[in-house]
PDB file of N, CA, C and O in Angstrom:
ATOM      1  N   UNK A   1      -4.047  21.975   2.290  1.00  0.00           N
ATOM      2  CA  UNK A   1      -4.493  20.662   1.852  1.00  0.00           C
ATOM      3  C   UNK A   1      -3.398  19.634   2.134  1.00  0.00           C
ATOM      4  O   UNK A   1      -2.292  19.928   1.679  1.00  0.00           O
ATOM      5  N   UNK A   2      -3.494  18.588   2.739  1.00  0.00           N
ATOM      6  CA  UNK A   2      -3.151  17.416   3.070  1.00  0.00           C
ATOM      7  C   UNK A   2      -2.380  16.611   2.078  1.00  0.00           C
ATOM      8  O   UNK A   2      -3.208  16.454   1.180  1.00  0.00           O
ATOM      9  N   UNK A   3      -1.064  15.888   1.635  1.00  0.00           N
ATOM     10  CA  UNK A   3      -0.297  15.436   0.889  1.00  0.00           C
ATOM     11  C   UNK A   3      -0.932  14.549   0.427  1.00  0.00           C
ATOM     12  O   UNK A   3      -1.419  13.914   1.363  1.00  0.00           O
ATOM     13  N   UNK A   4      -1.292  14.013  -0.792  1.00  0.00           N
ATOM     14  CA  UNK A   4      -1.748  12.624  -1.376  1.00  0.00           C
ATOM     15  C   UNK A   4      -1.123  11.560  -1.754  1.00  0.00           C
ATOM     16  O   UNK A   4      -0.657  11.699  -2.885  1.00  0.00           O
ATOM     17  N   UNK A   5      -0.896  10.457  -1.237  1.00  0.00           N
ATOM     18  CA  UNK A   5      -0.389   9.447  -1.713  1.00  0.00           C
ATOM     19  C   UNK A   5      -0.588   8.410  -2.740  1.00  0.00           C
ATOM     20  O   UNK A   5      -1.687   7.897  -2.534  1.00  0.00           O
ATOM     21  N   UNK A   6       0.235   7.662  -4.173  1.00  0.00           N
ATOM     22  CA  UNK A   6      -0.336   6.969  -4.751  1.00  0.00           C
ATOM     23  C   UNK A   6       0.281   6.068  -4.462  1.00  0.00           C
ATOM     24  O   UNK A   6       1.503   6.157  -4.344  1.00  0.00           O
ATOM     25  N   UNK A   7      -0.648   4.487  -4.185  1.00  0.00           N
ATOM     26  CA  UNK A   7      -0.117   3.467  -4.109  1.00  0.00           C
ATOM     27  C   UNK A   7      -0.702   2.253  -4.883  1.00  0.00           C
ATOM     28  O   UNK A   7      -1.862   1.868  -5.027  1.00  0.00           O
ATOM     29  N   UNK A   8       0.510   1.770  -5.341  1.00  0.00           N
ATOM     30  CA  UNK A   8       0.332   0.562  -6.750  1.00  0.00           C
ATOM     31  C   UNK A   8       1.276  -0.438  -6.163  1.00  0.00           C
ATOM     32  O   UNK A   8       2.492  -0.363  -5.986  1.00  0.00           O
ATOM     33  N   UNK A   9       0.207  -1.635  -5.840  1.00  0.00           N
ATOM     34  CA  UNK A   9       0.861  -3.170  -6.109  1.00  0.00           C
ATOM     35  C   UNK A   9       1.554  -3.790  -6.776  1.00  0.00           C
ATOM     36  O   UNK A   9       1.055  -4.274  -7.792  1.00  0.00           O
ATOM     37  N   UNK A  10       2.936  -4.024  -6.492  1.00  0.00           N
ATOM     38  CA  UNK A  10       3.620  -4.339  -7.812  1.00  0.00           C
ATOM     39  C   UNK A  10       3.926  -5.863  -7.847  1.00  0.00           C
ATOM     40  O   UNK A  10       4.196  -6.390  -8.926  1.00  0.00           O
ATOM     41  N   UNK A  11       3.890  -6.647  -6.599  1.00  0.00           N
ATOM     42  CA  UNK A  11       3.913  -7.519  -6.490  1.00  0.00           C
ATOM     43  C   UNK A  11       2.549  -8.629  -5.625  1.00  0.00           C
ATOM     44  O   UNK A  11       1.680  -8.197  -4.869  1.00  0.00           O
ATOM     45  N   UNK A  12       2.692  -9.686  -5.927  1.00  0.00           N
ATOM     46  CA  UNK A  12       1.363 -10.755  -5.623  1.00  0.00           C
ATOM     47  C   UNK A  12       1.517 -11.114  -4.150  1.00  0.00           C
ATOM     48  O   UNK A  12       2.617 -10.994  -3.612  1.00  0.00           O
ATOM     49  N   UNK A  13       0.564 -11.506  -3.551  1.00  0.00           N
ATOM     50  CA  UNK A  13       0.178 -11.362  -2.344  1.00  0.00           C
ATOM     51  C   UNK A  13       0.287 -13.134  -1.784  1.00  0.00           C
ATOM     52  O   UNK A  13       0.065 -13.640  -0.684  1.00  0.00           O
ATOM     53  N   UNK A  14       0.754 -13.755  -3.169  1.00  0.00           N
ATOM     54  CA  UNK A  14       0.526 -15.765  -2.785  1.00  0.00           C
ATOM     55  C   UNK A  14       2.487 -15.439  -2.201  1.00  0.00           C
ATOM     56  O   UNK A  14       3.486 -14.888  -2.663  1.00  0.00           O
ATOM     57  N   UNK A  15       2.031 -16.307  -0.777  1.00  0.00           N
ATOM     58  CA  UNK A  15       3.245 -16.835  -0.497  1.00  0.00           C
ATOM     59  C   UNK A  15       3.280 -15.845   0.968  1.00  0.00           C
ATOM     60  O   UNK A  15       4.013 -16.044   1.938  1.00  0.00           O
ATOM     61  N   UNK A  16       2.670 -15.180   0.871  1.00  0.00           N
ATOM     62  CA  UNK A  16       3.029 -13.368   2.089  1.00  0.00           C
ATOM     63  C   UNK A  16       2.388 -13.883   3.391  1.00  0.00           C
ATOM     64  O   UNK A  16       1.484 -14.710   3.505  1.00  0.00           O
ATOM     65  N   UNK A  17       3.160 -13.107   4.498  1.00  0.00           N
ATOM     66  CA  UNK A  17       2.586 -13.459   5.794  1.00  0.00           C
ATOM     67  C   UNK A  17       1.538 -12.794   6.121  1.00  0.00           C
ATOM     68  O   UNK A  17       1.426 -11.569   6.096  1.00  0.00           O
ATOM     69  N   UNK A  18       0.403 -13.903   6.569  1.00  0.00           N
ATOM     70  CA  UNK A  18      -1.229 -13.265   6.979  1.00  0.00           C
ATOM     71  C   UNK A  18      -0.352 -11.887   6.894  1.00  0.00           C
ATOM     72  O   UNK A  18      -0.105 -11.393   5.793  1.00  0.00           O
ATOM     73  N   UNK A  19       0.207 -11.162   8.371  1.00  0.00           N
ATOM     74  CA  UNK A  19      -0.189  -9.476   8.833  1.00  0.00           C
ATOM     75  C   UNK A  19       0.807  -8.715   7.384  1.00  0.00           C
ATOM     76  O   UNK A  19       1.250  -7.588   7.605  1.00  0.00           O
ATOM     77  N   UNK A  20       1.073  -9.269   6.162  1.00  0.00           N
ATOM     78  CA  UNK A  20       1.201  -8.238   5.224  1.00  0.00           C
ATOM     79  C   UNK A  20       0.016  -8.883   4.421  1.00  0.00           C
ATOM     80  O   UNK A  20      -0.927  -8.132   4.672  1.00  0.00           O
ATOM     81  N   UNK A  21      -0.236  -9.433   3.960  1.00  0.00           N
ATOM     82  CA  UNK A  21      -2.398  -9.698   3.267  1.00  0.00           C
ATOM     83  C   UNK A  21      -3.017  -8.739   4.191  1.00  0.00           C
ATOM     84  O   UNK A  21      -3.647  -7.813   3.679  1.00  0.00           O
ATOM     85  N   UNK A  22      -2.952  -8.799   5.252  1.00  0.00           N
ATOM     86  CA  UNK A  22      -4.247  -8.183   6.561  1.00  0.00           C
ATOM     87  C   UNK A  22      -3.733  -6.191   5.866  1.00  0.00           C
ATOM     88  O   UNK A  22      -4.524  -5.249   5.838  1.00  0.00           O
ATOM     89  N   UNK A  23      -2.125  -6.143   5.384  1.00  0.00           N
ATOM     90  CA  UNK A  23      -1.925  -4.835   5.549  1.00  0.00           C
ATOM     91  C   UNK A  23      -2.416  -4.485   4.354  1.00  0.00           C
ATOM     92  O   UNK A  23      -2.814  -3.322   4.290  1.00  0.00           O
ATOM     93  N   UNK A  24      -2.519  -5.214   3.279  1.00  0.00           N
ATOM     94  CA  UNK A  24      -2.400  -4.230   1.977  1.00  0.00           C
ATOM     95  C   UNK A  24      -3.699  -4.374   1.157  1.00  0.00           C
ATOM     96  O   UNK A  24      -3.952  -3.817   0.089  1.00  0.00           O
ATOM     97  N   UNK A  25      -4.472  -5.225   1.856  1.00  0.00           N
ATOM     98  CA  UNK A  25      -6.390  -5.272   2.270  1.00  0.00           C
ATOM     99  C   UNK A  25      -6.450  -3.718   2.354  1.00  0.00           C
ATOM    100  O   UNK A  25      -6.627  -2.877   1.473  1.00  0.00           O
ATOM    101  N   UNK A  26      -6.256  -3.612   3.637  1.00  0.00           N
ATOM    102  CA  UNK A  26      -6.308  -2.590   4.627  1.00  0.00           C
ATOM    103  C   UNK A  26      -6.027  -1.056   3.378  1.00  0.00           C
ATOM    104  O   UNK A  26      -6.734  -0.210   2.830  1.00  0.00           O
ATOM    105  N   UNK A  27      -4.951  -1.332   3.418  1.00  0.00           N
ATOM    106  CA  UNK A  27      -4.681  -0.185   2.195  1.00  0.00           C
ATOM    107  C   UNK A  27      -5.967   0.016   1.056  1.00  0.00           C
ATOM    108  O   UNK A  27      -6.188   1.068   0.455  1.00  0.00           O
ATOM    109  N   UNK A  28      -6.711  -1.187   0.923  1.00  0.00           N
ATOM    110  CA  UNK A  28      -7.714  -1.323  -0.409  1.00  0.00           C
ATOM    111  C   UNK A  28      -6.966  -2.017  -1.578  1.00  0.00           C
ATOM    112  O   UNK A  28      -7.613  -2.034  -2.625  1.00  0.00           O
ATOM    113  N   UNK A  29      -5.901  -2.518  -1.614  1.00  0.00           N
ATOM    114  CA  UNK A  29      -5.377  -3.051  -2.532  1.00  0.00           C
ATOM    115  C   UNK A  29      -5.648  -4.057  -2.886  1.00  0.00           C
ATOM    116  O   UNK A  29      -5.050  -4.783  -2.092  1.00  0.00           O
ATOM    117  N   UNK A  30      -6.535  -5.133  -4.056  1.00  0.00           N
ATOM    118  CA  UNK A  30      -7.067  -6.263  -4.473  1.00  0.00           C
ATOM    119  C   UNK A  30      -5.867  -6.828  -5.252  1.00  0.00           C
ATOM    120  O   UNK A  30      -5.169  -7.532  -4.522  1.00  0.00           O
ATOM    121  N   UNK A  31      -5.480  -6.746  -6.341  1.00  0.00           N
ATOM    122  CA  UNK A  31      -5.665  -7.071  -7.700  1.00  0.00           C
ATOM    123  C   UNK A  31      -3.727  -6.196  -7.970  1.00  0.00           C
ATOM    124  O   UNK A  31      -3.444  -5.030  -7.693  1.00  0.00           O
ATOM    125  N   UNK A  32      -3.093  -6.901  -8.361  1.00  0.00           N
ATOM    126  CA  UNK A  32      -1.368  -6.279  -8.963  1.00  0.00           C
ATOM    127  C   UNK A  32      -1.461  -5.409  -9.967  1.00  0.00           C
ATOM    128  O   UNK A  32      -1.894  -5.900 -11.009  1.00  0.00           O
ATOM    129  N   UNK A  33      -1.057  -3.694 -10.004  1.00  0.00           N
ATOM    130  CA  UNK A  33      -1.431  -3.002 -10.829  1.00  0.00           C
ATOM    131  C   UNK A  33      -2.538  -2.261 -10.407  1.00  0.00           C
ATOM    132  O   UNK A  33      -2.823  -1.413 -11.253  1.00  0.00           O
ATOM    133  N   UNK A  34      -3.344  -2.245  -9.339  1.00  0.00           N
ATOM    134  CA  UNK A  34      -4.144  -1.731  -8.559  1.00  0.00           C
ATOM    135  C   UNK A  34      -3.899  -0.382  -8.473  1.00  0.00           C
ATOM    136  O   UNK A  34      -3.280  -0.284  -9.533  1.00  0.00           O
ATOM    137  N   UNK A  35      -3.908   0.888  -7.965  1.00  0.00           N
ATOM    138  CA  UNK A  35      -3.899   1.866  -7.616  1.00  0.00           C
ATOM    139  C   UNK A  35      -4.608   2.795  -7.026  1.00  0.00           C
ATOM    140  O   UNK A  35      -5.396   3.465  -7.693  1.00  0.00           O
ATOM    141  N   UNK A  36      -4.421   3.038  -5.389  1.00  0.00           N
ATOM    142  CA  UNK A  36      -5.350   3.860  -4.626  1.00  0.00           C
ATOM    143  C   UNK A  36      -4.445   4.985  -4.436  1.00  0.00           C
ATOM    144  O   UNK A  36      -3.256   5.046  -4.750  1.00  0.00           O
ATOM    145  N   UNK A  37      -5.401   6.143  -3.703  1.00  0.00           N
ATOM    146  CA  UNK A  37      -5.206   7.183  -3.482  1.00  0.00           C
ATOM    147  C   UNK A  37      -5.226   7.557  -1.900  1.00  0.00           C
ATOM    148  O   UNK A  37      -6.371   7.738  -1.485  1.00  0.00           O
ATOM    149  N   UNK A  38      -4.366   7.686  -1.088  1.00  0.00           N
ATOM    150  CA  UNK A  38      -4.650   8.213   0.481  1.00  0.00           C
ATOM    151  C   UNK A  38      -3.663   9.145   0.733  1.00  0.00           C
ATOM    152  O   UNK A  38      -2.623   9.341   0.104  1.00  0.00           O
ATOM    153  N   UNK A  39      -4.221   9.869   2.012  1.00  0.00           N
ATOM    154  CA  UNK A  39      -3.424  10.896   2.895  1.00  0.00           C
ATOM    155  C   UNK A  39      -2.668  10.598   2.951  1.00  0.00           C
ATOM    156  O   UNK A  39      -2.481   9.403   2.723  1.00  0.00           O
ATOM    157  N   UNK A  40      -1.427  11.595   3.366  1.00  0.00           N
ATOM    158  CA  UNK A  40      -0.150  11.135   3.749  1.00  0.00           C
ATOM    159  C   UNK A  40      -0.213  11.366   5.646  1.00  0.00           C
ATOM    160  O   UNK A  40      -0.131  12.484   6.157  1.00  0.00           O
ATOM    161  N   UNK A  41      -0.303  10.622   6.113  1.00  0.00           N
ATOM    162  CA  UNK A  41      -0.686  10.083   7.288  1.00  0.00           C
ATOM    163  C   UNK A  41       0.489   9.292   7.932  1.00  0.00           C
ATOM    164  O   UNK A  41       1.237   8.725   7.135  1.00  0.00           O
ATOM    165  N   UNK A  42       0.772   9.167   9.324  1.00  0.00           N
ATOM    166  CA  UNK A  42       1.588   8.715  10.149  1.00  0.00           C
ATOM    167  C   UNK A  42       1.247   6.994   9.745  1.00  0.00           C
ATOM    168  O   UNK A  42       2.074   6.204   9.289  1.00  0.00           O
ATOM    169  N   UNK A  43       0.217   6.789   9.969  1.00  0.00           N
ATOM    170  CA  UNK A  43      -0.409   5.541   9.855  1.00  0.00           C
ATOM    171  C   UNK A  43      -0.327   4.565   8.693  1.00  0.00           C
ATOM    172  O   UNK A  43       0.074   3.403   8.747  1.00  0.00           O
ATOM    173  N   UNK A  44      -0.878   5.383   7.388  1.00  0.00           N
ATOM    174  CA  UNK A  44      -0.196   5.094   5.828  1.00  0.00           C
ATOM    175  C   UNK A  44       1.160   4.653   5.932  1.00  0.00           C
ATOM    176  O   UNK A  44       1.670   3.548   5.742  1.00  0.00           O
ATOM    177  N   UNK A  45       1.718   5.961   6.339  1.00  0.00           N
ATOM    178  CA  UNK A  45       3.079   5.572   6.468  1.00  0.00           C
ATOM    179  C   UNK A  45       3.553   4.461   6.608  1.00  0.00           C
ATOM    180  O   UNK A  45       4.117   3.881   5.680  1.00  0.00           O
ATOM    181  N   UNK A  46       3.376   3.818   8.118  1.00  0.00           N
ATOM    182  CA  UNK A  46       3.662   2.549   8.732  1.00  0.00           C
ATOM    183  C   UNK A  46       3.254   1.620   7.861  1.00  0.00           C
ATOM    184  O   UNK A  46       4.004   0.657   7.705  1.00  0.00           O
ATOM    185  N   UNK A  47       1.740   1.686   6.941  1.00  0.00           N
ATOM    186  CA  UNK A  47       1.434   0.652   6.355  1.00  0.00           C
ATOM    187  C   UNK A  47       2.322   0.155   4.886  1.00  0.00           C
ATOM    188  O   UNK A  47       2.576  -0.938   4.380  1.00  0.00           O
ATOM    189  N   UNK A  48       2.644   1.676   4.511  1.00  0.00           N
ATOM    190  CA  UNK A  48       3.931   1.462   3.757  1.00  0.00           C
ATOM    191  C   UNK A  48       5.252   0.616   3.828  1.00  0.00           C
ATOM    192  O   UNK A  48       5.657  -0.262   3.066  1.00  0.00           O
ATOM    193  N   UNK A  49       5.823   1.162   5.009  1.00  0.00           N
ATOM    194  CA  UNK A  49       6.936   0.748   5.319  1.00  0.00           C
ATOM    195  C   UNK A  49       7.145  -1.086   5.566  1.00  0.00           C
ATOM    196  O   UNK A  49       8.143  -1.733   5.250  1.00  0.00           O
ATOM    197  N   UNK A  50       5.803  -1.647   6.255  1.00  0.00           N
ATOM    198  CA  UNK A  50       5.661  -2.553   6.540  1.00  0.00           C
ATOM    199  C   UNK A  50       5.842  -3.355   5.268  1.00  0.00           C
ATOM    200  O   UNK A  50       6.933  -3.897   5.094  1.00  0.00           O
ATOM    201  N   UNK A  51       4.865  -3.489   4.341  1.00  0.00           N
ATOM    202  CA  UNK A  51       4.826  -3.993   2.932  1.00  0.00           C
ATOM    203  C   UNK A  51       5.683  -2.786   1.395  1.00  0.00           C
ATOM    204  O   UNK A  51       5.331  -2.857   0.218  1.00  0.00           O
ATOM    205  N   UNK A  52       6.520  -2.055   1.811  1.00  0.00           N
ATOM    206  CA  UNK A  52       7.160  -1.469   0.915  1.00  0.00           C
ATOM    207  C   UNK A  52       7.869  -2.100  -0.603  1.00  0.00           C
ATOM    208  O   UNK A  52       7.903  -1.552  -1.704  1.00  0.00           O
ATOM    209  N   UNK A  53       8.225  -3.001  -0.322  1.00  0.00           N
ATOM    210  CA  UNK A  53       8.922  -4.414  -1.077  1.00  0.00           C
ATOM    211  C   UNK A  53       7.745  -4.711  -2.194  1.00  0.00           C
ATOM    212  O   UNK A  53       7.942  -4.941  -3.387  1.00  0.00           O
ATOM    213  N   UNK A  54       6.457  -4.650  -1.509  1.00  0.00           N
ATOM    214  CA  UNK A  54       5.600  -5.243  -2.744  1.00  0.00           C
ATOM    215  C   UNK A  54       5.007  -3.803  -3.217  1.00  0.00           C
ATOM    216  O   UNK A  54       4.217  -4.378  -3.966  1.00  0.00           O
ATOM    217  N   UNK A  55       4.758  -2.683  -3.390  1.00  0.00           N
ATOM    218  CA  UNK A  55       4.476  -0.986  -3.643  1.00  0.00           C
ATOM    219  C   UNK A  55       5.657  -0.525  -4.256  1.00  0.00           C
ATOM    220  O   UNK A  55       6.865  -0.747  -4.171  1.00  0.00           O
ATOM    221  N   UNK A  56       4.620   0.455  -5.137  1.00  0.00           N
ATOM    222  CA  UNK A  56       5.531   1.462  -5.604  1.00  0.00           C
ATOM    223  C   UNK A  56       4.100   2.672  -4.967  1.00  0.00           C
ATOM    224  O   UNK A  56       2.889   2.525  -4.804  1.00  0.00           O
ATOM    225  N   UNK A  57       4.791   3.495  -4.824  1.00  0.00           N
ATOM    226  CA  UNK A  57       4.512   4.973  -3.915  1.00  0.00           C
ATOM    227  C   UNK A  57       5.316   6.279  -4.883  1.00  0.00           C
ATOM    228  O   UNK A  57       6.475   6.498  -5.234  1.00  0.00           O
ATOM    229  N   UNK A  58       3.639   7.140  -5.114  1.00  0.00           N
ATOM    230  CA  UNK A  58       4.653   8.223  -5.980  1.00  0.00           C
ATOM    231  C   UNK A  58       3.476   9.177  -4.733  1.00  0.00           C
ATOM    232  O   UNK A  58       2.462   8.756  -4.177  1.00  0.00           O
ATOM    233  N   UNK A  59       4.291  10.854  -4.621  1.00  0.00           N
ATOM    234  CA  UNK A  59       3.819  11.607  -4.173  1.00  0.00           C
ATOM    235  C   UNK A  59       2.699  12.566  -5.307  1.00  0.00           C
ATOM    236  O   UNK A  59       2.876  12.651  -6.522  1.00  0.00           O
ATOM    237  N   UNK A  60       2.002  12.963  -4.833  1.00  0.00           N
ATOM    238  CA  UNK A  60       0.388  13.505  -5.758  1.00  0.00           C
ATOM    239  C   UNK A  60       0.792  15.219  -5.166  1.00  0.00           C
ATOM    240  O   UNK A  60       0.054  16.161  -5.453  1.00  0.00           O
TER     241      UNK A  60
END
């Protein structure tokens, strides 16, 4: 089985450049305090790394 990732918004999205809004959409993230669930994926990854600053990321 495939690694699960949790990811929670910790910070607000007013002020951010369009391609980090476009990224953390993308993730499913609405709302600060949010929390989704995805693969641990090459791709995730990147989407992590990109917007890391505003996430907190625990391993499942």
């Amino acid at each position: 089985m495939a690694k699960q990732l949790e990811i929670t918004l910790k910070k607000s999205l007013i002020g951010r450049k369009p391609k980090q809004r476009a990224t953390i959409q993308a993730l499913g993230l609405k709302k600060i305090g949010q929390t989704v669930t995805h693969n641990d994926t090459p791709q995730i990854r990147g989407m992590i790394h990109h917007t890391d600053f505003m996430l907190e990321v625990k391993e499942v």
